[in-house]
C-alpha positions, 0 to 999 in steps of 0.5 A: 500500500503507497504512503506520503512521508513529510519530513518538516524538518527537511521543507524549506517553503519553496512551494514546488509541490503546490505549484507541481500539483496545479502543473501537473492537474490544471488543464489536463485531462488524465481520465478515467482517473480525473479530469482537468483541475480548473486554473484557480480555486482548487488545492489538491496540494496546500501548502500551509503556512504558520508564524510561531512565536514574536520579533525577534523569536520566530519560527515559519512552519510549513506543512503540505495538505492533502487527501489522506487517503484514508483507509476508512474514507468517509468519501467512500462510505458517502458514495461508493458508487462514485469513490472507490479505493485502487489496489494500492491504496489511492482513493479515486473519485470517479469524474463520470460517476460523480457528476453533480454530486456537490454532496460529496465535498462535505464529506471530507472532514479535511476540506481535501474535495473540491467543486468543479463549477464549469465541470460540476464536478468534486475533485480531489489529490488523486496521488497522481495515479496516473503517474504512479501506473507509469512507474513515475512519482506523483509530481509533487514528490518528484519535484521536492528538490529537499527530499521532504516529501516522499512517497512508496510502499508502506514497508519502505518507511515502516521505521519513519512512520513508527516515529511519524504522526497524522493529520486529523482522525487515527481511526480514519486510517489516513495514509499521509505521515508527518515527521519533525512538526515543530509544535510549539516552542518557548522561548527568551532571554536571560540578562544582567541589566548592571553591565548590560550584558547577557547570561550565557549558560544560565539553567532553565528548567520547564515543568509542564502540569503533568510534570515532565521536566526540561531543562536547558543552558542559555547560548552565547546570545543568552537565549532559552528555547524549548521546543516541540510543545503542547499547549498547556500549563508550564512553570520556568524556573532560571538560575544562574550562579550568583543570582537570584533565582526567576520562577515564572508560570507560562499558559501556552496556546501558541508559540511564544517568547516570553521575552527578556529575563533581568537577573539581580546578583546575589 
């Protein structure tokens, strides 16, 4: 069975698998597979962009979405007579068998399905079946000059996705695997505002309200980051040796840099 495998850490924005994906589909009929992605509306690959924390701790996150392919697809159950699962595992809306069926847009808790007004018709990633038939890569894949999006049989990335995570509901079986998503992330600054100088390798200790424990030293820029975090309650304590220690509690919803920390000596 095929899998997508992202590796976050890998992606550096370009969007080439967005514009690959409108390259490949806009304009061209690759029935009985799927007929012309129309040139503006639809985005079978999204690249969606997210800003993490505040100037001048930011981080940009990018994450390509996509049909799931799920193994439980509600598509299907929607309408079997229309979508149908292929041997490998890509889910294929069938352009003749679903015409007119606008119903079926809403039947993707993903927002994956499209309306094609001029053809009336819903549209969705096929995974570029029609390439995979060739031997070929999906477009998408075979244009990520990083490697960060990759695409083969389940058993070739058996370890990766031991390790990966999905998007949206486990119990659909979704068949798009995430690696490396940074989540979220503190971050600041520790500093001695008598000479006006930074703190380096002063401890910083993060304590979330389930009580696991992080710990780091601040670098030469005197800067604290902790990252890959859920939101919640934490509690940030910083020492530094020959001054008072700083405790302070942290409600986490997004990414943030609680700022500059000034340390009075003992």
């Amino acid at each position: 069975m095929k899998v997508f495998v992202f590796d976050a850490a890998k992606c550096n924005g370009c969007y080439g698998c967005q514009l690959a994906c409108k390259d490949e589909h806009a304009g061209n009929d690759w029935s009985p597979i799927a007929a012309p992605q129309p040139d503006t509306g639809h985005f079978w690959c999204k690249m969606v962009e997210k800003t993490h924390g505040q100037t001048p701790k930011v981080r940009i996150e990018y994450t390509p979405h996509f049909c799931n392919h799920c193994d439980n697809a509600p598509c299907i159950e929607a309408a079997p007579e229309a979508v149908y699962r292929r041997e490998d595992g890509l889910i294929i809306i069938d352009p003749e068998a679903a015409k007119g069926n606008r119903a079926l847009v809403d039947s993707c808790p993903y927002g994956a399905i499209y309306w094609n007004d001029e053809l009336e018709l819903p549209q969705k990633c096929t995974g570029c079946a029609h390439l995979v038939d060739e031997g070929m890569l999906p477009h998408c894949v075979d244009v990520c000059t990083t490697g960060a999006l990759r695409f083969g049989e389940e058993e070739e990335f058996a370890r990766e996705i031991a390790e990966a995570e999905v998007m949206g509901d486990p119990k659909l079986g979704p068949r798009v695997y995430y690696l490396n998503r940074p989540k979220l992330f503190i971050s600041g600054e520790v500093w001695d505002p008598v000479p006006n100088d930074i703190i380096e390798n002063a401890t910083v200790t993060l304590t979330s309200s389930t009580g696991a424990v992080m710990s780091t030293q601040t670098d030469f820029l005197g800067d604290f980051w902790f990252r890959r975090l859920e939101p919640g309650r934490y509690t940030l304590d910083i020492k530094a040796e020959g001054y008072k220690p700083v405790t302070q509690t942290v409600e986490l919803e997004d990414s943030l840099n609680v700022g500059d920390y000034p340390l009075e000596k003992l």
